[in-house]
C-alpha positions as a Markdown table, in Angstrom:
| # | Residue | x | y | z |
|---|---|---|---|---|
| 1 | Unk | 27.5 | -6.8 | -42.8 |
| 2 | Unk | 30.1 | -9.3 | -42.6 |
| 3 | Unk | 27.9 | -12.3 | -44.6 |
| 4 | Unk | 28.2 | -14.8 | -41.9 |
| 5 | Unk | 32.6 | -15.4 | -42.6 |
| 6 | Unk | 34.1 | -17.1 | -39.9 |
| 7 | Unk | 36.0 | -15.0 | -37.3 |
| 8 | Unk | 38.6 | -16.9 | -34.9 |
| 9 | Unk | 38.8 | -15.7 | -31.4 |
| 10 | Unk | 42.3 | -17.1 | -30.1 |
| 11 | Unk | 42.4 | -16.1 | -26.1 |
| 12 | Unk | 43.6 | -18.3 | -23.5 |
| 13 | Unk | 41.0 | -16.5 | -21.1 |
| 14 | Unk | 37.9 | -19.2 | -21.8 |
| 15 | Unk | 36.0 | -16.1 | -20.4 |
| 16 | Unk | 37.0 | -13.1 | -22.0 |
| 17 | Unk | 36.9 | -15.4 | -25.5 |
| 18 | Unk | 33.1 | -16.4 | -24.6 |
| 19 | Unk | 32.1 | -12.6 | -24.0 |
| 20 | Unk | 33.5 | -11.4 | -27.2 |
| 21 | Unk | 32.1 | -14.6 | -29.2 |
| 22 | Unk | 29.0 | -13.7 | -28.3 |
| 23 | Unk | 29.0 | -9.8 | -28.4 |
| 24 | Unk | 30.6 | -10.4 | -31.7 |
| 25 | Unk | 27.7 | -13.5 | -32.8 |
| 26 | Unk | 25.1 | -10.6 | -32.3 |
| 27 | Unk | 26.7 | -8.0 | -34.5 |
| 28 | Unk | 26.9 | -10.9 | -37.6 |
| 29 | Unk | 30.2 | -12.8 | -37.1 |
| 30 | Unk | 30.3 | -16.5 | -37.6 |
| 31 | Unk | 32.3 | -16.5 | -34.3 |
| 32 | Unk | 34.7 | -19.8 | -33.6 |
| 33 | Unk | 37.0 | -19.6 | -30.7 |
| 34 | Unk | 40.8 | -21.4 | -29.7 |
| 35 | Unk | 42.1 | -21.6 | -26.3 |
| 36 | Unk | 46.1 | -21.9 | -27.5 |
| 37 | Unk | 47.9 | -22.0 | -31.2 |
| 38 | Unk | 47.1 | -25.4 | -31.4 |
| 39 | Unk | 43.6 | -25.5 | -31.8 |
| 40 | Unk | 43.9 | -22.0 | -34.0 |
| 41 | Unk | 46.0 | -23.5 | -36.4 |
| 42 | Unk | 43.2 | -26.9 | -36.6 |
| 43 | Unk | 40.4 | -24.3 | -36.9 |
| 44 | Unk | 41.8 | -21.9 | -39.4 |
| 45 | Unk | 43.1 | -24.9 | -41.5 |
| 46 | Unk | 39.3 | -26.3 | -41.6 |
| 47 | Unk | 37.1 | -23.1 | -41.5 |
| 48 | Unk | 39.5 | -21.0 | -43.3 |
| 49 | Unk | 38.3 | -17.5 | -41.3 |
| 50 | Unk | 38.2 | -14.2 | -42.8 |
| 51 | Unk | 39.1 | -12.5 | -39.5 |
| 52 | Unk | 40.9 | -13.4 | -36.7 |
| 53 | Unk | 40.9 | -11.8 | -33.1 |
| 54 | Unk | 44.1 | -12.5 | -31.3 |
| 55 | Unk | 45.8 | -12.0 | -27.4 |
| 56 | Unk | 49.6 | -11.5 | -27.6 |
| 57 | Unk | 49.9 | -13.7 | -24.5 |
| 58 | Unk | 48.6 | -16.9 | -25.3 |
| 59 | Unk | 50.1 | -18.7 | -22.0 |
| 60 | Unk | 53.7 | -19.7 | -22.7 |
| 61 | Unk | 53.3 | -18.7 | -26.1 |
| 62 | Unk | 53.8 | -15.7 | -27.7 |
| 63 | Unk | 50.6 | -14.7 | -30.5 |
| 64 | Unk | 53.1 | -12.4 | -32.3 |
| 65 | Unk | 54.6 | -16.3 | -33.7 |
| 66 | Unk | 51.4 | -17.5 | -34.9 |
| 67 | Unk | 50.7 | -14.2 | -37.1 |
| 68 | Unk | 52.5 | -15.1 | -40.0 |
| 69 | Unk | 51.4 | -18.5 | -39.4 |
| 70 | Unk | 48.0 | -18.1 | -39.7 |
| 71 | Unk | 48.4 | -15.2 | -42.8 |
| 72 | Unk | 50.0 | -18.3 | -44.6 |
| 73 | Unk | 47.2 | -20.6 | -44.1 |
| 74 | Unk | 44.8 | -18.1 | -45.1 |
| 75 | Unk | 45.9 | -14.9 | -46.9 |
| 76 | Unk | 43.1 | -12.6 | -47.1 |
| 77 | Unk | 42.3 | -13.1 | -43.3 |
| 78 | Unk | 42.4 | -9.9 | -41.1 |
| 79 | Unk | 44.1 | -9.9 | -37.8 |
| 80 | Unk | 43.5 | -8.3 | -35.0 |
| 81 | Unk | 46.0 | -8.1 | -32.1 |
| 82 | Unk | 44.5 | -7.9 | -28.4 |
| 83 | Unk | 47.0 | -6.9 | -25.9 |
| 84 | Unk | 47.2 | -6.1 | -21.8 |
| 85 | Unk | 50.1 | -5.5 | -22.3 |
| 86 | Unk | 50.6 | -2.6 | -25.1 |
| 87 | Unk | 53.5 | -1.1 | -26.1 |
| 88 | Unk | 54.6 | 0.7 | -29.4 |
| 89 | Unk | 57.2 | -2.1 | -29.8 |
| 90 | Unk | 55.1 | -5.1 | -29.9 |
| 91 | Unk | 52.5 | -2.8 | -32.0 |
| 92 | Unk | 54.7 | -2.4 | -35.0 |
| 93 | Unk | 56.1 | -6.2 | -34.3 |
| 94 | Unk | 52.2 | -6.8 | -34.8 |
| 95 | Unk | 52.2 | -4.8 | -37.5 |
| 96 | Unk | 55.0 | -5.9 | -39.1 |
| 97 | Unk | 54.2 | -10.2 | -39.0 |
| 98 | Unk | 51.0 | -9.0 | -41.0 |
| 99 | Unk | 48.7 | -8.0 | -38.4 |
| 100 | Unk | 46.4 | -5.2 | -39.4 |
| 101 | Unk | 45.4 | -3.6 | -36.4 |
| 102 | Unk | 46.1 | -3.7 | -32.5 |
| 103 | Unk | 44.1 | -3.1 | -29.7 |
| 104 | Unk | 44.9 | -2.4 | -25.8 |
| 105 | Unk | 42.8 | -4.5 | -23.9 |
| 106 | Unk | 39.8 | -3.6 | -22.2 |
| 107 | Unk | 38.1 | -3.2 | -25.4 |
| 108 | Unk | 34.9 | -3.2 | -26.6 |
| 109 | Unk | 33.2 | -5.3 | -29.2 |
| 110 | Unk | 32.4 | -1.8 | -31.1 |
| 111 | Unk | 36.4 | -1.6 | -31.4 |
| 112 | Unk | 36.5 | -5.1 | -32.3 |
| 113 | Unk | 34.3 | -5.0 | -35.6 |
| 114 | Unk | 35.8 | -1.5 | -36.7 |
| 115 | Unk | 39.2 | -2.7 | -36.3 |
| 116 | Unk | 38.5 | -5.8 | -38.5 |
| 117 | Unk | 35.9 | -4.1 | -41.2 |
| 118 | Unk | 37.7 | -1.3 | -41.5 |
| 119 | Unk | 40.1 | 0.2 | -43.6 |
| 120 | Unk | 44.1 | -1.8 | -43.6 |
| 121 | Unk | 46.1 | -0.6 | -41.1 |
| 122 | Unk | 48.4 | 2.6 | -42.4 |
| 123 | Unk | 51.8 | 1.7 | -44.2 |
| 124 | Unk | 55.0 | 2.9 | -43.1 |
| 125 | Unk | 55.1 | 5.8 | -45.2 |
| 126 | Unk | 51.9 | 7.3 | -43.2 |
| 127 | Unk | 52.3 | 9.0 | -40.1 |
| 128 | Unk | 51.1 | 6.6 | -37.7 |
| 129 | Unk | 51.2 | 8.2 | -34.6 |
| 130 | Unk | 50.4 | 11.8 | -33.9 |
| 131 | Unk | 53.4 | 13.8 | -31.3 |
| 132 | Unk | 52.6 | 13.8 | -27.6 |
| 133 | Unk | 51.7 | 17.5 | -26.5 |
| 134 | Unk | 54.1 | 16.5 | -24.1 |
| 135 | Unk | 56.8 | 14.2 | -23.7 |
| 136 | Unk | 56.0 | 10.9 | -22.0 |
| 137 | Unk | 57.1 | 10.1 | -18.2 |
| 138 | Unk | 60.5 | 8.3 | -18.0 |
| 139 | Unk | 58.9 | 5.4 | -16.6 |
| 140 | Unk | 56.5 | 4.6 | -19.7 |
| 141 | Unk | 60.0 | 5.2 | -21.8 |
| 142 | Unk | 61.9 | 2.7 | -20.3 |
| 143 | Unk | 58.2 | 0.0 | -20.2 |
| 144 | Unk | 58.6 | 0.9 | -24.0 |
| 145 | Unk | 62.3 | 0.4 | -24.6 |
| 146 | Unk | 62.3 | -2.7 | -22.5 |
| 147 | Unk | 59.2 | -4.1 | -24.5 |
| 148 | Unk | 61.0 | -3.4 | -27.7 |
| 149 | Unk | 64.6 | -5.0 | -26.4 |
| 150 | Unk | 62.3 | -8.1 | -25.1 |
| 151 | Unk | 60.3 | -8.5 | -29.1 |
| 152 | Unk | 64.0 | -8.3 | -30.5 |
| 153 | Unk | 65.7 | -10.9 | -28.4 |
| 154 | Unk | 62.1 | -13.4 | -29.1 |
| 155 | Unk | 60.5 | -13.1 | -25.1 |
| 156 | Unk | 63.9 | -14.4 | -23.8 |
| 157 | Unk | 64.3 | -12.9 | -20.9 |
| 158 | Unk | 68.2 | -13.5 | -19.7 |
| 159 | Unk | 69.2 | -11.9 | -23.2 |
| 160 | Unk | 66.8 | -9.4 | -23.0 |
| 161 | Unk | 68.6 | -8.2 | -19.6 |
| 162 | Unk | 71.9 | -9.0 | -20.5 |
| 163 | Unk | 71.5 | -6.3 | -23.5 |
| 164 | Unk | 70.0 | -3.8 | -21.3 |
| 165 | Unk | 72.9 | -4.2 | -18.7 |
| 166 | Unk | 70.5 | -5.5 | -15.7 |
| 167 | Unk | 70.1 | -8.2 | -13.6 |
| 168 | Unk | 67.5 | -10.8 | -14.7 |
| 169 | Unk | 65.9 | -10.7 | -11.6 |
| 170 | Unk | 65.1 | -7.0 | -11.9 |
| 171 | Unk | 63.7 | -7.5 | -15.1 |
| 172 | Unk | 61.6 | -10.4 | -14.1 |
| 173 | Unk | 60.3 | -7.5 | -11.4 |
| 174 | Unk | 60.2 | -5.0 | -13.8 |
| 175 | Unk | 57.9 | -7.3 | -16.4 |
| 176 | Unk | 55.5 | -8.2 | -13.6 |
| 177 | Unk | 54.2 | -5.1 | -12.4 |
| 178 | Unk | 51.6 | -3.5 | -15.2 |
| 179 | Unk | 52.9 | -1.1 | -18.4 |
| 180 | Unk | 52.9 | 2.3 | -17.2 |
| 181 | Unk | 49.7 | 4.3 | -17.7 |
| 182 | Unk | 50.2 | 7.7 | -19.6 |
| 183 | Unk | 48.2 | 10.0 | -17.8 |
| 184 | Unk | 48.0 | 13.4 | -19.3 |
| 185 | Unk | 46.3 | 15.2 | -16.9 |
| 186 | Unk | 50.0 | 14.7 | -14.8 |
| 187 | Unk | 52.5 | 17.3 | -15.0 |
C-alpha cells in the first residue's frame, strides 16, 4: 500500500501521537513521530517522509508555520492538518501553506490514510464546500470570523481584538471555551 515511506506524526500530545503511530504502523506506514517543530524539522531533514500528519497547536507554536517549512525540505510530501480546533479559516490557511487535507479531531486512523493516499485536495476553482440546508447559528459565525481575524493577524491576540473592536480579555474568554458545534438537528 504505501511501500513502507516514512510518515511523520508531529503532535505535542505523546499520547494521541503513540495511538496513531501505531494504528497507522499496522495499516503499512513507516510511522516516525515529533513532539514540537523542532524535532520535525531534524526528522524530516534525515528521513525525508512522504507523508506527514500534523496538529495545528503544537504548544506555543502554531503547525500552520511549519507547513511550508516542511514542503520545502521535502516537496512531494503530503500533509495532513489535525485540528481541535476547526474552523473554515485556518482550513483554507491549511490549505493555502500547501497542506493537502484537514481533519477535525477526533479522527480515526481510517480518515488518516484516506486523507493522505488519496486524491490532492480540490483547487480553488472547485467547489469546496457544499451550502448549508440552513444557515449556521450566529454563534459558530462569529467562532469562524474570529478564527479567520486571529490566522490574518499570525495568533496575536491584542491585534486580533483590537481589529474586531473588543476587549482582549473577552477574546482571551471567547478563545477558551470550545468552537461552536453545528448541530443540525437544532432549529
Amino acid at each position: 500500500m504505501t511501500d513502507q515511506q516514512p510518515l511523520l506524526i508531529i503532535d505535542d500530545d505523546a499520547t494521541f501521537a503513540r495511538v496513531l503511530a501505531r494504528a497507522l504502523s499496522s495499516r503499512g506506514f513507516e510511522v516516525l513521530t515529533a513532539g514540537n517543530a523542532d524535532e520535525a524539522r531534524a526528522l524530516t531533514r534525515r528521513h525525508h517522509p512522504r507523508y506527514c500528519v500534523l496538529d495545528l497547536k503544537l504548544g506555543d507554536e502554531n503547525g500552520l508555520r511549519l507547513i511550508p517549512e516542511l514542503r520545502a525540505l521535502v516537496p512531494e510530501m503530503r500533509v495532513l492538518l489535525l485540528t481541535g480546533y476547526a474552523s473554515i479559516a485556518t482550513a483554507v490557511e491549511a490549505i493555502k501553506r500547501g497542506a493537502h487535507d484537514y481533519l477535525a479531531k477526533p479522527v480515526d486512523a481510517d480518515a488518516v490514510v484516506r486523507a493522505l493516499l488519496e486524491g490532492d485536495a480540490p483547487s480553488a476553482d472547485d467547489e469546496l464546500l457544499d451550502a448549508p440546508e440552513a444557515p449556521l447559528a450566529l454563534r459558530r459565525l462569529e467562532w469562524e470570523h474570529i478564527q479567520r481575524v486571529l490566522t490574518e493577524c499570525d495568533g496575536n491576540i491584542s491585534e486580533t481584538a483590537r481589529r474586531l473592536g473588543m476587549h482582549r480579555r473577552t477574546l482571551q474568554r471567547k478563545l477558551s471555551k470550545h468552537p461552536v458545534r453545528e448541530r443540525p438537528d437544532q432549529e
